[in-house]
ZAZADREN-561297 format. One record per residue (C-alpha): residue in three letters; x, y, z negated. Coordinates in steps of 0.02 Angstrom, whole numbers. Each point is the difference from the previous one (the first is absolute). Example, Ala and Ser with C-alpha at 12.3 -4.5 7.8 and 13.67 -1.06 7.14 Angstrom:
BEGIN
 residuo      X      Y      Z
     ala    615   -225   -390
     ser     69    172     33
end
This chain:
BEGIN
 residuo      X      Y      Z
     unk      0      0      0
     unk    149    127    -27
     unk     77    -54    174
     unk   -178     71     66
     unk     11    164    -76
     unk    185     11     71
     unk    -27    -48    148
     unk   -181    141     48
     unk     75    140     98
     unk    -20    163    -97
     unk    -47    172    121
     unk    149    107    -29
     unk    -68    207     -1
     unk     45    110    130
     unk     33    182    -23
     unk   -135    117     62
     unk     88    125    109
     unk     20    180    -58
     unk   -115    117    124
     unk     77    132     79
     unk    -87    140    -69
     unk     64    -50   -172
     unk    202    -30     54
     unk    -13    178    106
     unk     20    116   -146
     unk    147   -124    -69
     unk     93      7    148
     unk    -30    178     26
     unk     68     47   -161
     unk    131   -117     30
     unk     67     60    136
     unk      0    184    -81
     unk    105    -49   -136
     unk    116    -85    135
     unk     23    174     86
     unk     12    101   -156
     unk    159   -126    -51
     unk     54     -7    172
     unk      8    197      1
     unk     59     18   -181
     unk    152   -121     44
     unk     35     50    150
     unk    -40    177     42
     unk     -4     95   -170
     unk    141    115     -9
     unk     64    149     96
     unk   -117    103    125
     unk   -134   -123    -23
     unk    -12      1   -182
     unk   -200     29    -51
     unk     74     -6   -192
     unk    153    129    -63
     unk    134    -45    -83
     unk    118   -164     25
     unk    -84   -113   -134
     unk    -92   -126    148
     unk    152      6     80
     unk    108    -67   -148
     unk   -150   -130    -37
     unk     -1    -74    162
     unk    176     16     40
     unk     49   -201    -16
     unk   -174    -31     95
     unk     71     89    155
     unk    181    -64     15
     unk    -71   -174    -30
     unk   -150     36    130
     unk    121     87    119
     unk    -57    153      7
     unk    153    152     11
     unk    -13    117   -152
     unk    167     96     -5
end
């Protein structure tokens, strides 16, 4: 009898999939805080600075010589 209840095929669950109107404001906001660390990273300093002083500069300095980007 415990063979039997071994042996019954069991209906594994599959996920429902997400709709896209619920994943569109994810990605969305995603993708903005990809291009705000893209900018801040890469494109922060000098004549395109949005913020004064050198203090994102210094914070992301590592972050750009390890990304590539030229700072100095």
């Amino acid at each position: 009898m415990a063979d039997a209840a071994l042996s019954t095929p069991t209906a594994t669950p599959t996920p429902a999939p997400i709709p896209l109107r619920h994943l569109l404001p994810w990605a969305v906001f995603g993708l903005l805080l990809a291009a705000l660390a893209i900018y801040f990273v890469g494109a922060e300093q000098g004549a395109t600075s949005l913020i004064g002083g050198h203090w994102v500069h210094e914070f992301t300095h590592d972050g750009r010589h390890l990304l590539g980007f030229p700072c100095h």
